[in-house]
VOGU-3710 file (C-alpha; in Angstrom, 3 decimals, decimal comma):
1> xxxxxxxxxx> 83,288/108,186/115,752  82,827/110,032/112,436  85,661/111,813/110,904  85,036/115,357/111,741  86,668/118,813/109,657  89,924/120,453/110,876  88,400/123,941/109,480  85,451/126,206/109,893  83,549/127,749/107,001  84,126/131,371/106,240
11> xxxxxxxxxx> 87,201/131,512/108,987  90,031/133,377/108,549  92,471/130,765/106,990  95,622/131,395/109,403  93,381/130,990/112,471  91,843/127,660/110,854  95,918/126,481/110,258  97,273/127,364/113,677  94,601/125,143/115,105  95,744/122,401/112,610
21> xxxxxxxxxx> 99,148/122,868/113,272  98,996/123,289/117,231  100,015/120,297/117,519  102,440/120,228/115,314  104,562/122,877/116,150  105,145/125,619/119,039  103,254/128,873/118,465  107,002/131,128/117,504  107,452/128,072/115,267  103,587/128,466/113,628
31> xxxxxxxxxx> 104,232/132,557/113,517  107,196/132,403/111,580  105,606/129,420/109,129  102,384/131,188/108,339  104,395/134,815/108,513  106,506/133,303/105,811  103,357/132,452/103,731  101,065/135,962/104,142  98,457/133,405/105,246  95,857/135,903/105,889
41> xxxxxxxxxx> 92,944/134,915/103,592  89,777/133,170/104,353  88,611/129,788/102,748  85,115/130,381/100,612  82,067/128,714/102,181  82,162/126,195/98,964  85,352/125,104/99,976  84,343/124,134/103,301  81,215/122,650/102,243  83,426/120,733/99,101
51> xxxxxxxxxx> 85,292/119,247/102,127  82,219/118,367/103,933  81,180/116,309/100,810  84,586/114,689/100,121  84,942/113,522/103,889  81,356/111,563/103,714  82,769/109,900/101,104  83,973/106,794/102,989  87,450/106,326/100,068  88,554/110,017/100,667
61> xxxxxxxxxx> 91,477/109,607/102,962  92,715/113,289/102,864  92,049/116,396/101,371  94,926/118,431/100,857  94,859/122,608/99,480  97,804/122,971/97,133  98,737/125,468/94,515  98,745/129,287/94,841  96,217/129,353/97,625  98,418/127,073/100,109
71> xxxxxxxxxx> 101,804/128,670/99,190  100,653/132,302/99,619  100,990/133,517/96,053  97,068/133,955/95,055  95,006/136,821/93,131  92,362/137,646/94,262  91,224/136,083/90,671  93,078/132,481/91,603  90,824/129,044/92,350  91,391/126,889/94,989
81> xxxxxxxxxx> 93,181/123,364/94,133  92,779/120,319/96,471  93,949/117,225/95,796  92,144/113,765/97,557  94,353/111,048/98,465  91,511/108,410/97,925  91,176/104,434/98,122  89,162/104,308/95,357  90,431/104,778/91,355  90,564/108,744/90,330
91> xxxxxxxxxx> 87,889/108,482/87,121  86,004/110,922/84,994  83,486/112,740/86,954  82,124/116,453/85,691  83,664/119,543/87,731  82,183/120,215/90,846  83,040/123,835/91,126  84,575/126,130/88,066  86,642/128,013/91,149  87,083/125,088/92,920
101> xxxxxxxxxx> 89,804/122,191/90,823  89,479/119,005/92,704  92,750/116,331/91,768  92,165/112,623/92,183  94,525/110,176/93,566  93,878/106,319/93,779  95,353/103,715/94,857  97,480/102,996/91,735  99,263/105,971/91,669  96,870/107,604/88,948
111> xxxxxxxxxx> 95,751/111,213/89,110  92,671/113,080/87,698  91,374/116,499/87,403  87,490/116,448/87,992  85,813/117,603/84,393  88,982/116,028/82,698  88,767/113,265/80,628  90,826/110,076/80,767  93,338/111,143/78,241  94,234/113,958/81,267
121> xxxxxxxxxx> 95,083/111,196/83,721  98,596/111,629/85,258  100,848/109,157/87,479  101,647/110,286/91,179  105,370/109,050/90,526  104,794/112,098/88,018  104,882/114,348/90,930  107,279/115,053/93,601  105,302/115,089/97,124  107,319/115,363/99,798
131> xxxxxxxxxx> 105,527/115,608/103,464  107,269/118,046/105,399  105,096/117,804/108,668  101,627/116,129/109,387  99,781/118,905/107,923  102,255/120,121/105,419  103,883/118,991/102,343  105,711/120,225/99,532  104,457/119,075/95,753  105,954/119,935/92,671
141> xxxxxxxxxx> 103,929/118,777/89,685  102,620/119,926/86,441  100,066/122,696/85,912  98,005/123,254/82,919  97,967/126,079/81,077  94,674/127,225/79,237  95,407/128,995/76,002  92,578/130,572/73,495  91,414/127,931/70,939  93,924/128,884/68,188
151> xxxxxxxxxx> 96,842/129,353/69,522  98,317/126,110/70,028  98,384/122,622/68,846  94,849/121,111/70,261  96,994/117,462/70,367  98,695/118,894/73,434  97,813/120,475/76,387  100,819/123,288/77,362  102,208/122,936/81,159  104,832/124,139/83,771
161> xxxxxxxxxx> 106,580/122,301/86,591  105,734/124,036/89,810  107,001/123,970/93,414  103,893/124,759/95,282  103,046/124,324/99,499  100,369/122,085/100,408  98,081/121,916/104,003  95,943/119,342/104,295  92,521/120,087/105,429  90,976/116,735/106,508
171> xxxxx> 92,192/113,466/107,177  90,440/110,390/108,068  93,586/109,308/110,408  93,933/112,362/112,349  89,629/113,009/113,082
//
């Protein structure tokens, strides 16, 4: 049987969760998570149809939204950030999507932003993931920080240590 989506294009994101977590979690127990959250955006069409591409890839093993958009804390301005648990090695491909960061993460523990080049790539032990249910996590990792050209030191790319949500989308275990 081929892996099939655990979202719907263009649907209201809290919707597309409480089917996810349904059977995770009671219905009082999924109010008070996503009430907790303001979960009341919808994922873009190119999200959905990002997914759809990542889960015909037969080393994608899960596709996880992190960052701003999973924790609840997005402009209206912010991108979406997933992150793909993958068999395969995370390598230098060009960005997909300029709204749309995709993360890498093989099999030996290295991590890759699409569009980034190798001197970017990051170890997973560099993160702290910690699931907290079969569709959620908690990950605390490094984010970027894009500066005009000029007004730093171009030998070293500025960052903070977030605590962010994450809610995976797809998995190939669970379709």
């Amino acid at each position: 049987m081929a892996p099939r989506s655990l979202m719907s294009p263009n649907q209201p994101f809290e919707t597309d969760l409480r089917k996810r977590a349904s059977l995770a979690c009671s219905a009082v127990q999924w109010r008070r998570y996503a009430a907790k959250r303001h979960w009341k955006m919808q994922l873009p069409l190119a999200v959905t149809e990002l997914v759809e591409e990542l889960r015909s890839d037969d080393s994608v093993m899960q596709v996880w939204l992190i960052g701003s958009q999973a924790s609840g804390g997005a402009s209206l301005e912010s991108d979406r950030d997933l992150l793909v648990f993958s068999t395969r090695e995370a390598s230098v491909t060009s960005a997909r999507n300029p709204k749309i960061d995709v993360l890498w993460k093989g099999p030996s523990e290295s991590v890759l932003l699409e569009g980034k080049s190798e001197s970017f790539i990051l170890k997973f032990s560099d993160f702290s993931w910690e699931l907290v249910a079969v569709d959620k996590a908690t990950i605390r990792g490094r984010r970027f920080l894009d500066l005009p050209d000029g007004a730093r030191d171009a030998s070293k790319q500025p960052q903070v240590m977030l605590t962010q949500s994450a809610v995976c989308l797809w998995s190939r275990e669970r379709a």
